[in-house]
BAFI-3210 file (N, C-alpha, C; in Angstrom, 3 decimals, decimal comma, padded with zeros to 6 digits):
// residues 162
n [1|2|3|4|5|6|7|8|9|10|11|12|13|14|15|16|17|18|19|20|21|22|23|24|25|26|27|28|29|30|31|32|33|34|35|36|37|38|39|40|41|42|43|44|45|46|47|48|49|50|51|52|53|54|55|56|57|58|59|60|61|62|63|64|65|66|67|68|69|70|71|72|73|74|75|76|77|78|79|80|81|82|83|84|85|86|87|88|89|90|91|92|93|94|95|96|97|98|99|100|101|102|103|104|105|106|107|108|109|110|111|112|113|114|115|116|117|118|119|120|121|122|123|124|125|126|127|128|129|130|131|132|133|134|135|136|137|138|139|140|141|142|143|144|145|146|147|148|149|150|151|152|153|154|155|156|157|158|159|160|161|162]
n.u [-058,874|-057,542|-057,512|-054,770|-055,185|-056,353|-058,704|-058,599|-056,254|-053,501|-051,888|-050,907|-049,773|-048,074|-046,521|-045,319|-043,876|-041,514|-040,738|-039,913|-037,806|-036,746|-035,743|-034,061|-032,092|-030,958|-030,186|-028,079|-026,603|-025,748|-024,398|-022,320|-020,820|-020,057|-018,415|-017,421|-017,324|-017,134|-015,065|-011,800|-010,954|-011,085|-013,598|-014,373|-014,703|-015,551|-017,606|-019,732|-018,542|-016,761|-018,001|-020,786|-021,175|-019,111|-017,308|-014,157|-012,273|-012,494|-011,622|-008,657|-007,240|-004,324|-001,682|-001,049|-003,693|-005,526|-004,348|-005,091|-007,546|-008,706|-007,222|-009,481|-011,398|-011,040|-010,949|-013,401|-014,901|-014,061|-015,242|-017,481|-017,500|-019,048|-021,554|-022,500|-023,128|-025,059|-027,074|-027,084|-028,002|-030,530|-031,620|-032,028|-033,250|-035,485|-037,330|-037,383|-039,238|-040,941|-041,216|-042,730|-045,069|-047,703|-048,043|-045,980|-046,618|-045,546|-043,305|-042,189|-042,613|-040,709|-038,206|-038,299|-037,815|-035,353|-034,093|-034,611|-033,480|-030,868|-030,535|-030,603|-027,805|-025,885|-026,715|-025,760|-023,049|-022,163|-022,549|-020,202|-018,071|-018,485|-017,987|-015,778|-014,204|-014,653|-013,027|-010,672|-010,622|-008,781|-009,646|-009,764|-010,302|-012,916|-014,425|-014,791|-015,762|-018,405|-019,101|-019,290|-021,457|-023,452|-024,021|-024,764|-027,077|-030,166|-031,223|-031,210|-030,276|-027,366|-025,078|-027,185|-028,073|-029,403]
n.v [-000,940|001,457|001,306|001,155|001,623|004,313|005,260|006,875|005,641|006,905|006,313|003,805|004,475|006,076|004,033|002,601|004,259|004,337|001,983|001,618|003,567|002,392|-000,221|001,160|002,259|000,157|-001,512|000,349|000,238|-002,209|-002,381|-000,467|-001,314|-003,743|-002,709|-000,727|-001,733|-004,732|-007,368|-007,987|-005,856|-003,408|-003,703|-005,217|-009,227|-011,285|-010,052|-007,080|-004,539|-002,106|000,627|001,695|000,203|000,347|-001,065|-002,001|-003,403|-004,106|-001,603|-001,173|-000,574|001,109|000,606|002,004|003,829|001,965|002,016|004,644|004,615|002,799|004,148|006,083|005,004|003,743|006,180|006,918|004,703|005,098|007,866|006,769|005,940|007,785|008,064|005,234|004,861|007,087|005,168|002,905|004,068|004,927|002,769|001,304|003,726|003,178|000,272|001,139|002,463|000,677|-001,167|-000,044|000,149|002,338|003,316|006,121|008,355|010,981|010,974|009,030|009,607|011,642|010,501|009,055|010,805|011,721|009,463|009,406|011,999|010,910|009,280|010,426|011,733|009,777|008,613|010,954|010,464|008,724|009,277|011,435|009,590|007,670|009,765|010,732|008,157|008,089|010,396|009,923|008,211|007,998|010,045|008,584|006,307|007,031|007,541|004,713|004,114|004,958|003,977|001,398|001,413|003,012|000,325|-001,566|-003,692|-002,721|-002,261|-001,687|001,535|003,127|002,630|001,437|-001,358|-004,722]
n.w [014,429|012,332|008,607|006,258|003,786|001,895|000,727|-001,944|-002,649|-002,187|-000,154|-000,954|-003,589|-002,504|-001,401|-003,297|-004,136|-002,887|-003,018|-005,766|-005,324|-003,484|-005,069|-007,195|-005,878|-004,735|-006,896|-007,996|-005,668|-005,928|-008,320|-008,265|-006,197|-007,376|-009,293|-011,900|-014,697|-014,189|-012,330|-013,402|-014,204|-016,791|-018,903|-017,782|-017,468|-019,925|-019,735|-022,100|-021,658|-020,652|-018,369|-018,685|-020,993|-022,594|-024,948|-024,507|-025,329|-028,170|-028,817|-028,287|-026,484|-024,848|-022,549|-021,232|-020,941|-020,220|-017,455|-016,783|-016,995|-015,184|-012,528|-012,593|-012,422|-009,776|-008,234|-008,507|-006,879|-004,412|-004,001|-003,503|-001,078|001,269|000,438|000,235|002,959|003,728|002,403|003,993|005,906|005,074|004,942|007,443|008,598|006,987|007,486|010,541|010,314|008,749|010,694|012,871|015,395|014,387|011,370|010,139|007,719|007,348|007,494|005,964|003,229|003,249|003,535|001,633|-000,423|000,066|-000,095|-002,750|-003,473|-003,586|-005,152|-007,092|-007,152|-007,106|-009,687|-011,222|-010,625|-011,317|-014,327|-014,375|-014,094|-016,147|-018,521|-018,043|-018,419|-021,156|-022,266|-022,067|-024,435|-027,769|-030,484|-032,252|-031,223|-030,133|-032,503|-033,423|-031,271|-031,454|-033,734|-033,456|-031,235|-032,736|-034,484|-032,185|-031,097|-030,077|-026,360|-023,480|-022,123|-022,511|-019,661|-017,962|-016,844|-017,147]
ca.u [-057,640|-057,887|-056,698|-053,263|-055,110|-057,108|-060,418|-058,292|-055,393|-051,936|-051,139|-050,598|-049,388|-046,649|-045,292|-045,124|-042,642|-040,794|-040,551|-039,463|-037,391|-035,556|-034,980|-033,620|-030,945|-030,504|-029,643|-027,215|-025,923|-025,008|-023,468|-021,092|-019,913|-019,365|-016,947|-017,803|-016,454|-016,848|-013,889|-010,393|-010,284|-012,025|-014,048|-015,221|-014,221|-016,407|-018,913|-019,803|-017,688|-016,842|-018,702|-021,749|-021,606|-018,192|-016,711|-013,271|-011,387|-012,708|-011,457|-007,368|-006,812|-003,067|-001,275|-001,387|-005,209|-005,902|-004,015|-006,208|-008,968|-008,457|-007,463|-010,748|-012,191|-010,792|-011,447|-014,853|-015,577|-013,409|-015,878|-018,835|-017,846|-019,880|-022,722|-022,842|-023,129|-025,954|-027,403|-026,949|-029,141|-031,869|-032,084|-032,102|-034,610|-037,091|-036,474|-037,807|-040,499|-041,877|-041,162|-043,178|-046,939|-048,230|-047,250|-045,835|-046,449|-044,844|-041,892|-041,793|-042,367|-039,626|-037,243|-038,540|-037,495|-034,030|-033,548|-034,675|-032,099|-029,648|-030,404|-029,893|-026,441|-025,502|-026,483|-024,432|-021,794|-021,910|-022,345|-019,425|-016,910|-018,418|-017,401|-013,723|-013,299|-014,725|-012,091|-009,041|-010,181|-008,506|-010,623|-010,366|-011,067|-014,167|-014,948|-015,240|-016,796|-019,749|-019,597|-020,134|-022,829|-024,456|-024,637|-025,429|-028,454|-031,405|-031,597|-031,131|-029,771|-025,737|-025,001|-028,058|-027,550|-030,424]
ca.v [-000,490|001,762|000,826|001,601|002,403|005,286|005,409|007,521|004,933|007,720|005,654|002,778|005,161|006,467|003,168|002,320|004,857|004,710|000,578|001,936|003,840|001,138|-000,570|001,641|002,701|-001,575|-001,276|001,020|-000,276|-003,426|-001,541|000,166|-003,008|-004,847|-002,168|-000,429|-003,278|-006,248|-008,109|-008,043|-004,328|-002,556|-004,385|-007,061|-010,890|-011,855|-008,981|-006,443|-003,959|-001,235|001,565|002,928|-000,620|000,760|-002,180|-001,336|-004,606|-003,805|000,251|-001,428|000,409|001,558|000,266|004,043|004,220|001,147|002,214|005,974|003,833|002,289|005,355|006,691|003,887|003,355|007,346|006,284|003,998|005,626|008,496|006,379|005,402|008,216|007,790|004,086|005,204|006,885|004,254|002,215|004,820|005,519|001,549|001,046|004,195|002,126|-000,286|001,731|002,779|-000,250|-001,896|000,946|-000,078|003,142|004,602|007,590|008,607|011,806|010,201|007,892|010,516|012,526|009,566|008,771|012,086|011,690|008,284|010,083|012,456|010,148|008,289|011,418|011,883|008,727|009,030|012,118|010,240|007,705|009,597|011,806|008,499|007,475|010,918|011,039|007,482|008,364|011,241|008,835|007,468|008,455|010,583|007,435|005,582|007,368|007,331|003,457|003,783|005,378|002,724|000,360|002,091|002,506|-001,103|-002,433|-003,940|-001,987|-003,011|-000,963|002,778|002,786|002,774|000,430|-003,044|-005,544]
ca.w [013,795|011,199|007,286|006,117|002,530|001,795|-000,575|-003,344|-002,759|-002,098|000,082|-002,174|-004,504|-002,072|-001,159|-004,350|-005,063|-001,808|-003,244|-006,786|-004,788|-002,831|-005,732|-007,943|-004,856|-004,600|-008,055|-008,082|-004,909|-006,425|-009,439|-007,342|-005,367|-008,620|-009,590|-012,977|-015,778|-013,214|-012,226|-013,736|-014,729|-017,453|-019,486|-016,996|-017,718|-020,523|-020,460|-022,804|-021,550|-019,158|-017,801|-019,749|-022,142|-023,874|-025,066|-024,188|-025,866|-029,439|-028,883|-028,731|-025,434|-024,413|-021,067|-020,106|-021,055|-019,282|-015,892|-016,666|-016,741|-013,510|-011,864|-012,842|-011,406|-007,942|-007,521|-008,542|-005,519|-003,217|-003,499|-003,354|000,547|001,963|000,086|000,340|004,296|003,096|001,732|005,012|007,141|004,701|005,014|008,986|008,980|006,157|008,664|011,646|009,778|008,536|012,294|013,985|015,598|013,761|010,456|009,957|005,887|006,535|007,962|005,106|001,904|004,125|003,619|-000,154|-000,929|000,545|-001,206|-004,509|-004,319|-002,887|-006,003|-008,808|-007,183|-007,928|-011,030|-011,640|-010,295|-012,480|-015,391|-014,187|-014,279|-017,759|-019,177|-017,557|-019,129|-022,410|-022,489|-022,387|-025,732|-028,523|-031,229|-033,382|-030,563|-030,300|-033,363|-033,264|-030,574|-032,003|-034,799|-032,673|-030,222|-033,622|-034,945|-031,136|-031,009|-029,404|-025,379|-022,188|-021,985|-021,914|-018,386|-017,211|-016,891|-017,296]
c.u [-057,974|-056,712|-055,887|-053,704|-056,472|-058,051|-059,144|-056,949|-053,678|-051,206|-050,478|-049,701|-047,512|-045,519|-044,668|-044,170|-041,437|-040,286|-039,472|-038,171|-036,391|-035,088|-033,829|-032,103|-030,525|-029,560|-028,189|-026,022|-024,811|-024,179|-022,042|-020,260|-019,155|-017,971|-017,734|-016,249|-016,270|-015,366|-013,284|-010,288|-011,535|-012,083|-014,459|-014,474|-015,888|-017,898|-018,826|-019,054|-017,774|-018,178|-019,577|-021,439|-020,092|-017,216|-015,030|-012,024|-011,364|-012,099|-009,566|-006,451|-005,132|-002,981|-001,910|-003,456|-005,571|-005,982|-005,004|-007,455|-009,175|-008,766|-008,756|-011,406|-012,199|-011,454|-012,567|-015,264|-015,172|-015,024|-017,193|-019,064|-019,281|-021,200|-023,672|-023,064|-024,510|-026,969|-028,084|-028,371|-030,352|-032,654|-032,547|-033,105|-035,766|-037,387|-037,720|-039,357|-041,343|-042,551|-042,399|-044,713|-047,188|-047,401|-047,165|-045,484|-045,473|-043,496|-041,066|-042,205|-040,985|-037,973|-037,367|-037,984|-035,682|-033,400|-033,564|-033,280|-030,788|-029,648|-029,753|-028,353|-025,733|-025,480|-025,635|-023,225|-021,396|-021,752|-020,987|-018,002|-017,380|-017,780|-015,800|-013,516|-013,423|-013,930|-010,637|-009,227|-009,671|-009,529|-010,632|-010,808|-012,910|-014,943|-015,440|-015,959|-018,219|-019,949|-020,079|-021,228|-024,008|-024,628|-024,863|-026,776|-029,069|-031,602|-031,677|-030,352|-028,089|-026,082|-026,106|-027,934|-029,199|-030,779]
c.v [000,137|001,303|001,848|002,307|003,253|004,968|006,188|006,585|005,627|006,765|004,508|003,683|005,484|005,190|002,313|003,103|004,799|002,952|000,676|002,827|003,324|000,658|-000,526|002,110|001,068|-001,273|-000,926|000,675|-001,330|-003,300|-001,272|-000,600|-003,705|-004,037|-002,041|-001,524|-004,798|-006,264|-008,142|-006,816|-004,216|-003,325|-005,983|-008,529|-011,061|-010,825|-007,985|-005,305|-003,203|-000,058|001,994|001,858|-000,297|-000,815|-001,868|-002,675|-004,638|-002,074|-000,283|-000,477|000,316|000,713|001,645|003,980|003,123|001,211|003,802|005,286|003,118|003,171|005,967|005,922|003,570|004,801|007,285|006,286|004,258|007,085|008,737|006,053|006,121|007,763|005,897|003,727|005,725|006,102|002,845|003,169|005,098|003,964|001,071|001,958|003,551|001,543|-000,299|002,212|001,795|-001,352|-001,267|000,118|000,809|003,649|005,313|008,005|009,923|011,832|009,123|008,765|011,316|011,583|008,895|009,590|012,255|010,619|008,802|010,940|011,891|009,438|008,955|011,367|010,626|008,688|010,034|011,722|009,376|008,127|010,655|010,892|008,085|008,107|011,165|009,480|007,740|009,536|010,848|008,809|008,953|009,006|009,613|006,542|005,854|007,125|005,645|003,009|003,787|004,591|001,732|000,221|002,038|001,382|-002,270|-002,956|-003,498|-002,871|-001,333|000,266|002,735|003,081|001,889|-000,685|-003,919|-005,791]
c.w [012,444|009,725|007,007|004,133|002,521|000,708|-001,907|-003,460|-002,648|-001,057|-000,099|-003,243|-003,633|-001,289|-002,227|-005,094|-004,247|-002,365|-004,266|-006,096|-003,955|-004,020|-006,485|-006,941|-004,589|-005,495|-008,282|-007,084|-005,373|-007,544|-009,132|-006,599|-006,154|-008,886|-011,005|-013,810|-015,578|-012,957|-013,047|-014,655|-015,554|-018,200|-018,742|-017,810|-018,594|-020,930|-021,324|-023,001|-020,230|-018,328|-019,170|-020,883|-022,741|-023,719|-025,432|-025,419|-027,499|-029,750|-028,835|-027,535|-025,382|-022,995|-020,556|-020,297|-020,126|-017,557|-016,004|-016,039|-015,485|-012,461|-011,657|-011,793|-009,744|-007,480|-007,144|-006,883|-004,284|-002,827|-003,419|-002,063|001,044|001,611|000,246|002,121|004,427|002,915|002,898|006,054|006,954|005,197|006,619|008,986|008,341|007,423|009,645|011,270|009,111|009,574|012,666|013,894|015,126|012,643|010,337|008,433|005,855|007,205|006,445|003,730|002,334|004,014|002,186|-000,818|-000,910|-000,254|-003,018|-004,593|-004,344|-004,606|-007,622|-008,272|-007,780|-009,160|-012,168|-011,646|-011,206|-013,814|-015,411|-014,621|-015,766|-018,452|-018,953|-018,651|-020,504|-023,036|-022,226|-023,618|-026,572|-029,413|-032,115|-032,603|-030,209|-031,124|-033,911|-032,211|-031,255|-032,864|-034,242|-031,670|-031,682|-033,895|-033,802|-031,089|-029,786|-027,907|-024,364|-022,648|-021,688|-020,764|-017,701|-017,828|-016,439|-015,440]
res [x|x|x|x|x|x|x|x|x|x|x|x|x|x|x|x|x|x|x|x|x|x|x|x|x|x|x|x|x|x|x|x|x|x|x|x|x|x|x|x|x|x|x|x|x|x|x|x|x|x|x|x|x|x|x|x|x|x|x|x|x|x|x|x|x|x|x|x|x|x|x|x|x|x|x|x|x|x|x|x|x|x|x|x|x|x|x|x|x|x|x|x|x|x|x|x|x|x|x|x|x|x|x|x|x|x|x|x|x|x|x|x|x|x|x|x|x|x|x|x|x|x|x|x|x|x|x|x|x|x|x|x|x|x|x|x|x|x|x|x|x|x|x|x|x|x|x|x|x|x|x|x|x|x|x|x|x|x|x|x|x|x]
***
């Protein structure tokens, strides 16, 4: 039987991104399930805040901004179905491809590639719903925002979660 790793190691290399690769589409997965803000609307129960870190409870939101903010939100995940379909097939083909008596690498960069971009859209998408809610706030709301984005203490990138 011949070995699954090569003398220059790519193939170590390429499941190592196709891994980084799952994760980072886990990730996001589980993002999207939670519902941007967690549980009981915007600004999650007890966490830091909504979408993209904005700590929505210190900004003095409106009813109307609140139900915007919602809105935003359900559109959100409504038009995360497909993709979370997506998400489902790249996983059943891994799957098939990690099942199989022989590997097929260019079956499986061919499906790394697909998860990668599967994974920028998301990202677009996400940063798409940040930007709609950050255009509810008020320009003083903003402006406290940014006060408080400045004196946050140094962790993760708004929008990524530990």
């Amino acid at each position: 039987m011949k070995s699954l790793i090569t003398n220059d190691g790519s193939l170590r290399r390429g499941l190592l991104a196709v891994g980084i690769a799952m994760l980072m589409v886990a990730g996001a997965s589980a993002q999207w399930q939670r519902g941007p803000g967690g549980p009981g609307g915007p600004g999650g129960q007890g966490g830091p805040g909504g979408p993209g870190g904005i700590p929505f409870r210190e900004l003095n939101l409106t009813v109307d901004q609140h139900n915007q903010i919602r809105a935003i939100q359900e559109k959100s995940m409504e038009g995360f179905q497909a993709t979370r379909e997506q998400m489902k097939e790249i996983a059943e083909q891994r799957r098939a491809i990690v099942h199989a008596d022989a590997f097929d690498a260019a079956a499986a960069r061919e499906l790394a590639a697909r998860e990668a971009a599967l994974q920028v859209e998301i990202s677009v998408a996400r940063m798409q719903t940040e930007n709609a809610i950050y255009n509810v706030l008020t320009p003083e709301q903003k402006a406290k925002l940014a006060e408080l984005e400045k004196n946050r203490p140094q962790g993760p990138p708004m929008g990524r979660r530990p």
